[in-house]
C-alpha positions in Angstrom: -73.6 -123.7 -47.8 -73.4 -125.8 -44.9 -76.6 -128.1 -42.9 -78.1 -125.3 -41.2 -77.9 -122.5 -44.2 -79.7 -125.0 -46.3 -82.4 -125.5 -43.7 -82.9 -122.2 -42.4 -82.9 -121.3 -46.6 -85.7 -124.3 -46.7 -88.2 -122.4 -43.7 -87.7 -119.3 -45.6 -89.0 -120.5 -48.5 -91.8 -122.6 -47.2 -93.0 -119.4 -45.3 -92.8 -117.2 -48.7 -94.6 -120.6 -50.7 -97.8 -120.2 -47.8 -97.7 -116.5 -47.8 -97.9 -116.1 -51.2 -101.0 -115.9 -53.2 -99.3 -117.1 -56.4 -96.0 -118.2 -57.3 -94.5 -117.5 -60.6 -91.3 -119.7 -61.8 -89.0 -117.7 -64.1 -86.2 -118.4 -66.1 -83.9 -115.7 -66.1 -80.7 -116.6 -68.0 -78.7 -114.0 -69.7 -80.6 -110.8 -67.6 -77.7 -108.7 -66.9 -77.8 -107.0 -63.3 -79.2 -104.0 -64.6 -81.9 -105.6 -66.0 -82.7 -108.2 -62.3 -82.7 -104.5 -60.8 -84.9 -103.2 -62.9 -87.8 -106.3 -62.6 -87.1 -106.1 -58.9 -88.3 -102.8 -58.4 -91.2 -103.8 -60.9 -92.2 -106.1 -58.6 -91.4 -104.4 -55.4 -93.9 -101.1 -56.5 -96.7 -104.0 -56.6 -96.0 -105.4 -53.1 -94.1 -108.2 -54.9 -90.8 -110.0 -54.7 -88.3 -111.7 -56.7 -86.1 -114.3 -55.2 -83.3 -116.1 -57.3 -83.7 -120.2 -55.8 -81.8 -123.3 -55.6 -84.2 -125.7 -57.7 -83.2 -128.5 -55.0 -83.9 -126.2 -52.0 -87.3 -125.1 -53.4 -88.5 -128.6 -54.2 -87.3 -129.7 -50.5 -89.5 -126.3 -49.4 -92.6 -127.7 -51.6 -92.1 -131.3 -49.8 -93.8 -133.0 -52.6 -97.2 -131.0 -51.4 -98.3 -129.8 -54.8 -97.1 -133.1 -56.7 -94.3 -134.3 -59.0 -95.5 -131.5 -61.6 -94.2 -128.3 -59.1 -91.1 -130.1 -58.9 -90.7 -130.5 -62.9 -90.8 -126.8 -62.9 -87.5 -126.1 -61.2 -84.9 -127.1 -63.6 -82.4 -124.5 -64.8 -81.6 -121.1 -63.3 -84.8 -120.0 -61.8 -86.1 -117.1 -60.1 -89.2 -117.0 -58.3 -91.6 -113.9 -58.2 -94.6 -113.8 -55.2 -97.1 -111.1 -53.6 -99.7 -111.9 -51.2 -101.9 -110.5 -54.0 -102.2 -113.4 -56.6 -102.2 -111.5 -59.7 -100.1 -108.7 -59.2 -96.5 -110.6 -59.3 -98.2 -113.0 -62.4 -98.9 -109.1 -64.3 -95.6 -108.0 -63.9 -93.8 -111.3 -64.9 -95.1 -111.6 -67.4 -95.2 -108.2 -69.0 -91.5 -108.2 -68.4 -91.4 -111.4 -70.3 -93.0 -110.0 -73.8 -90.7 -107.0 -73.2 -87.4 -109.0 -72.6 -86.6 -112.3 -75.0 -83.9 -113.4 -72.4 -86.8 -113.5 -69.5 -89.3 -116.2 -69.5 -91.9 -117.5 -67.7 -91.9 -121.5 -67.1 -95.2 -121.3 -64.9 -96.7 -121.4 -61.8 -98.6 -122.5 -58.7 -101.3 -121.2 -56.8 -102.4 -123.1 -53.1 -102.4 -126.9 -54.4 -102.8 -125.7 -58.5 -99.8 -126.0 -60.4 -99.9 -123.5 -63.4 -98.5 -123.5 -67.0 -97.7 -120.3 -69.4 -101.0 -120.0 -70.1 -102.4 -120.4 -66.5 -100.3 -117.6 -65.8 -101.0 -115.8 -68.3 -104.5 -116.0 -67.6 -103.9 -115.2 -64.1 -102.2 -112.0 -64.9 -105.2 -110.9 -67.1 -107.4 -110.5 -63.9 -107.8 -107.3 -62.6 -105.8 -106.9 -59.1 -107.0 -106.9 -56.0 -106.9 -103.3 -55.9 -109.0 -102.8 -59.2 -111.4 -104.8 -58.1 -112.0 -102.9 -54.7 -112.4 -99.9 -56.7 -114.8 -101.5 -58.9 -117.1 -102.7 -55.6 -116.5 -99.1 -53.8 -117.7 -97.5 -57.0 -120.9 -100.1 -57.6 -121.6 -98.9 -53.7 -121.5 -95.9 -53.8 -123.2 -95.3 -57.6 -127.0 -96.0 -56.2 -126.6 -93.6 -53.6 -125.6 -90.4 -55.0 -128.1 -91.3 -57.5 -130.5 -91.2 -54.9 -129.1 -87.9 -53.5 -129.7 -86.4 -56.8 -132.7 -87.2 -56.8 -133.6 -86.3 -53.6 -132.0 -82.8 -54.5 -133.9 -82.3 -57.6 -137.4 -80.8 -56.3 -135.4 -78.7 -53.7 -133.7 -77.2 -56.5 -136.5 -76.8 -58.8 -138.2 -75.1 -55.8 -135.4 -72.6 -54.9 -135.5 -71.9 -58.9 -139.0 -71.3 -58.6 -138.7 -68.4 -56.2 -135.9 -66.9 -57.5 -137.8 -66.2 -60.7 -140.9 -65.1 -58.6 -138.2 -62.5 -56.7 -136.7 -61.1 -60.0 -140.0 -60.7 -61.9 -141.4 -58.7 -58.6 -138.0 -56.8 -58.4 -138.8 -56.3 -62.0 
């Protein structure tokens, strides 16, 4: 990899570090192909991405931002996983790491924060920013087709009302 490679791989990786909501750093030695495939398109259904990283490149992306502890975190043959969404690539990591021994999950950084296991682990807990737009769409909408029903109600009773006055007259 010549000069320009290694800085055009550097910009890439700064612009995936700032677009991400979370990074997660991976070690991944001893996944077969079939198995890098496989937590690929994991990751790739939850808007996520999975990039295998030279640990030198990746620190010169970080530029000593975060602090010396992001740069601990790249040592040995890592992968990173990222989503603009910061729990969803966190959820699948690490699922993927309690399903496969040979996959493992070093740690992590979110904006300036650098993450352990558990932070991550913590951070994949959370529901995703999906789930929690459902949860605020639902809490909206919950008062006001109570307030429809209730609304409806006496209408109802009314129409009820005259029907039974129609059938006893038919009657």
């Amino acid at each position: 990899m010549d000069r320009a490679q290694k800085q055009e791989a550097i910009e890439t990786l700064k612009g995936d570090f700032a677009a991400a909501g979370a990074v997660v750093v991976t070690h991944y030695m001893g996944l077969t192909v079939a198995e890098m495939t496989d937590l690929r398109g994991r990751l790739r259904e939850q808007g996520a991405q999975l990039k295998v990283v030279k640990n030198t490149l990746a620190q010169k992306a970080l530029d000593g931002a975060i602090g010396e502890a992001a740069d601990s975190l790249f040592k040995g043959p890592v992968a990173i996983a990222f989503a603009p969404d910061p729990v969803s690539a966190a959820k699948v990591a690490t699922q993927y790491a309690k399903d496969n021994d040979k996959f493992s999950v070093v740690g992590g950084f979110m904006g300036q924060q650098v993450l352990d296991q558990k932070g991550v682990s913590a951070l994949a807990s959370l529901p995703s920013l999906d789930q929690l737009r459902a949860k605020l769409i639902g809490l909206i909408q919950a008062p006001a087709t109570k307030v429809a029903g209730v609304l409806q109600a006496p209408a109802g009773q009314l129409a009820r009302v005259f029907n039974a006055y129609a059938t006893k007259d038919a009657a």
